[in-house]
N, C-alpha and C positions, 0 to 999 in steps of 0.2 A: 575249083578245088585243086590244090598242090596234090601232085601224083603219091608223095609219102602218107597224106592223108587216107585216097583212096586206099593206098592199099592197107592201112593200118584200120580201116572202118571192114574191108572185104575180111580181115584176119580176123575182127573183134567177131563178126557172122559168124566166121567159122565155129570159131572158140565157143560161142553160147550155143550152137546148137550140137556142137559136140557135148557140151556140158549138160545138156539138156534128155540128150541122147542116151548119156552115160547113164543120167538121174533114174529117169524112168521105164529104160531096160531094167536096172535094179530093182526096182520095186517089186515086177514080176519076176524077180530072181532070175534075169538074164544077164551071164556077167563073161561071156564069151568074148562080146567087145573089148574087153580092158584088154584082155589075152592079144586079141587082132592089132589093138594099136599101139602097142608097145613098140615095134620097132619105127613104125612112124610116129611115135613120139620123142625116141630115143633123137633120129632127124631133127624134128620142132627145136629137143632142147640143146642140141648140139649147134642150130644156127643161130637161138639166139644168146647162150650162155658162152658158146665159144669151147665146148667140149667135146669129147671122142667117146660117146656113149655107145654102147652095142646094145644089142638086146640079149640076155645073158640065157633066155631058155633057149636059145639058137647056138650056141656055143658048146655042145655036148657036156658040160659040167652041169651039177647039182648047186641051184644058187639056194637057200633056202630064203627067205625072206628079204631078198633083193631082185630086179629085174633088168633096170637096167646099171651098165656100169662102162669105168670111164678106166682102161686099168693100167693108163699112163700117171695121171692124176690122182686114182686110186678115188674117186668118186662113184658114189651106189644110189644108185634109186630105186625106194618101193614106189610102186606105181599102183595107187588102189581110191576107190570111190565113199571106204570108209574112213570117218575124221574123227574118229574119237581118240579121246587119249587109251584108251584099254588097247585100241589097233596099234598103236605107236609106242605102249608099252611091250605089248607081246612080242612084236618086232623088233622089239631091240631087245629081249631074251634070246630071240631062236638068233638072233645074227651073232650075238655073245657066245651062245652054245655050239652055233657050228664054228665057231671060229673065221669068221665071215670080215674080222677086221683084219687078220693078218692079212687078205688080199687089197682092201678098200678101207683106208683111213677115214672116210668121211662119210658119215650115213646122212644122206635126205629123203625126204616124202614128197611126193607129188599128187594130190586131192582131185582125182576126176570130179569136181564139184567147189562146194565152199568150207571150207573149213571152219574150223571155230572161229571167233574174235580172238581167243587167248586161251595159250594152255602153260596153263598157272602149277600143273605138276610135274613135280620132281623125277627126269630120268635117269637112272641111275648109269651111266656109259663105265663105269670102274676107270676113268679116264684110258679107256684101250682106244679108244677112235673119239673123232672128234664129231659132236653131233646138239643142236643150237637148237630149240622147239621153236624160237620167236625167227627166226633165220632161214631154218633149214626145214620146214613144214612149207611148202608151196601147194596153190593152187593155181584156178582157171584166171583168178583176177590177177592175183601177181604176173602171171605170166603177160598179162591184157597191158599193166602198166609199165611194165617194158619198151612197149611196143614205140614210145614215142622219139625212144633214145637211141634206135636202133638208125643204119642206116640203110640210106635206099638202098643198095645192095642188099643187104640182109633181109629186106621187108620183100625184096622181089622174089630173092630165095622162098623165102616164107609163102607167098603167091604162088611161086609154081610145082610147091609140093603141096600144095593144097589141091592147087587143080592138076595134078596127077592122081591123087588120091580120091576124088570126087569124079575123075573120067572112069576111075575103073581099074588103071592102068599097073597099078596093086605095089608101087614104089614100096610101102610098106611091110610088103612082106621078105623083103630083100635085109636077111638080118646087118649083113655090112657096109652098104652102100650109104655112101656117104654124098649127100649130093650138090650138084653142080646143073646151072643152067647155061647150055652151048647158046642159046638164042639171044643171050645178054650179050653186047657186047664192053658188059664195065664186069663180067664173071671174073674173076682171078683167072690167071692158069693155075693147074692143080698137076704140073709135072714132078713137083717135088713132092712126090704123095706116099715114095715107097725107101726104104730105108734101105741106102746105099752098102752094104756091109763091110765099109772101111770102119774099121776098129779106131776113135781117137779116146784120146787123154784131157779130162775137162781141167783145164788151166786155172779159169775162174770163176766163181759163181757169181751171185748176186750183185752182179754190175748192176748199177742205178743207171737207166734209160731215162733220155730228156724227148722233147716232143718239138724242143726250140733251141737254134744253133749259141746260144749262150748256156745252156744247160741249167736252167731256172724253172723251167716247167716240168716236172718229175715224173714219168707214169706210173701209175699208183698199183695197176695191174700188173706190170709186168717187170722181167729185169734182163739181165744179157747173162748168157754165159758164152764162156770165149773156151774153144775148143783147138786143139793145135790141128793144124790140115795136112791132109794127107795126098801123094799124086804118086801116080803110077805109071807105069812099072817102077816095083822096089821098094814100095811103100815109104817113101820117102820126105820128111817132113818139110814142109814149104810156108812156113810163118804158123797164126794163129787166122782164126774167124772167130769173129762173134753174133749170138743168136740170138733171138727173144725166147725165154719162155717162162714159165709161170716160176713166183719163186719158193727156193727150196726145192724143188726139182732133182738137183743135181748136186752132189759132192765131188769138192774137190781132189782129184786124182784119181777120178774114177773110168774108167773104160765103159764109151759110148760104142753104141751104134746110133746114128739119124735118123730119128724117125720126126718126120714133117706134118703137125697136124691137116687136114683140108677145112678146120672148121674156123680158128684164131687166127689173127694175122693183124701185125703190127706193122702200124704206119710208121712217116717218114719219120726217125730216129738220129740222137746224137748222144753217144756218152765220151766218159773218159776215161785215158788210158791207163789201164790200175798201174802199168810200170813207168809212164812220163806225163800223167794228171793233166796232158793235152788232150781238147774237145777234139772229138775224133767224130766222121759221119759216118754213122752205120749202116742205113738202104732206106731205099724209097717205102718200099714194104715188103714185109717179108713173115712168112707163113712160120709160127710159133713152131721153134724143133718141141719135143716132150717125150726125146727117150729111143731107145733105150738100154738099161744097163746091162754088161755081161762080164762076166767071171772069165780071164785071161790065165790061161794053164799054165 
């Protein structure tokens, strides 16, 4: 058996008996676990969605009916073991009421369990955030059917916060930790993890990323933004760079600081150059920047 198998058969283990776990604590009205695994799930979905989730009762703020959130991204998740539509209605009242979008544009659900087949009812978002019942309702299996797309990297990831979590060793309770395995030797470095506070000027946004040095293969996830560089002493402008990250992200003329995800990272890249429409090579791979913005006096 291919090592991608095992470990994607060790994760699917996981996953049913976590779901399993969930199910029938519930029943005896034990709902302490969902609390316990929230920021180790915030991890899960950060490795394999590619996001910068925290666990939001860990962050001294009042979330009300969100847990965890992504607040580069502006992505929320309730994290709950009930699937019905009244839980997913109520929820997106109190998140409407507290004003829960001005921080997180995007509400999702995540289903300690199985969810419906289909929820055929209308939620009312006032178009203040954006939020997809057929889309943005997740469970244990969607997560399951991921799993095949993912790569080894990522599936190993996945393996050793499992068996972190299963030794004892309580990763999970670490609301920020973002994690990394030293024992791999294909782990990224994750030196660009902390946001340098050189102030730049984002030049361009939505640069289109190729995947192939003719520029015919598109990435469909990501885009560039080109930020002008800064070297010091004197803060002194030394060209442009350009970045992967998610798009819409950024506007143009806006004052950045770099902030480096540890969870996304885009492979070997080629776009072109918005001011001379030359294929240019971008980097072998390079960790998705996502922010972020600051107000210049």
């Amino acid at each position: 058996m291919l090592v991608q198998e095992k470990l994607q058969h060790k994760i699917c283990d996981f996953l049913g008996m976590l779901q399993y776990s969930v199910e029938y604590r519930g029943a005896i009205g034990l709902l302490d676990q969902n609390l316990i695994l929230q920021s180790f799930l915030a991890n899960f979905l950060n490795i394999i969605y590619g996001y910068d989730l925290i666990n939001l009762d860990g962050d001294g703020h009042k979330y009300p009916a969100i847990d965890l959130g992504d607040p580069y991204r502006k992505v929320a998740f309730q994290v709950t073991a009930t699937k019905t539509p009244k839980k997913i209605e109520e929820t997106i009242e109190i998140f409407i009421r507290q004003k829960q979008y001005e921080n997180f544009s995007h509400l999702k659900f995540l289903i300690l369990g199985r969810k419906q087949n289909k929820y055929s009812q209308v939620f009312n978002t006032y178009n203040l955030f954006e939020f997809n019942p057929q889309t943005d309702i997740l469970d244990i299996k969607d997560i399951v059917r991921k799993l095949p797309s993912l790569s080894l990297q990522k599936l190993k990831r996945l393996s050793y916060l499992i068996d972190s979590e299963l030794s004892g060793t309580g990763i999970f309770k670490t609301t920020y930790q973002i994690l990394h395995d030293p024992h791999h030797q294909d782990s990224l470095p994750i030196e660009e993890d902390k946001p340098d506070n050189v102030v730049r000027t984002v030049r361009w946004v939505d640069v289109p990323l190729y995947s192939d040095p003719g520029c015919q293969q598109r990435r469909p996830d990501m885009t560039g933004v080109i930020l002008d560089n800064r070297q010091h002493p004197g803060n002194v402008r030394a060209g442009d760079t350009i970045h992967p990250t998610s798009p819409n992200l950024f506007k143009e003329g806006a004052q950045v600081i770099i902030v480096y995800s540890r969870n996304s990272v885009c492979y070997e890249s080629w776009y072109r150059n918005p001011e001379t429409n030359e294929i240019t090579y971008a980097w072998t791979q390079h960790f998705e920047v996502i922010g972020r913005m600051v107000e210049v006096a």
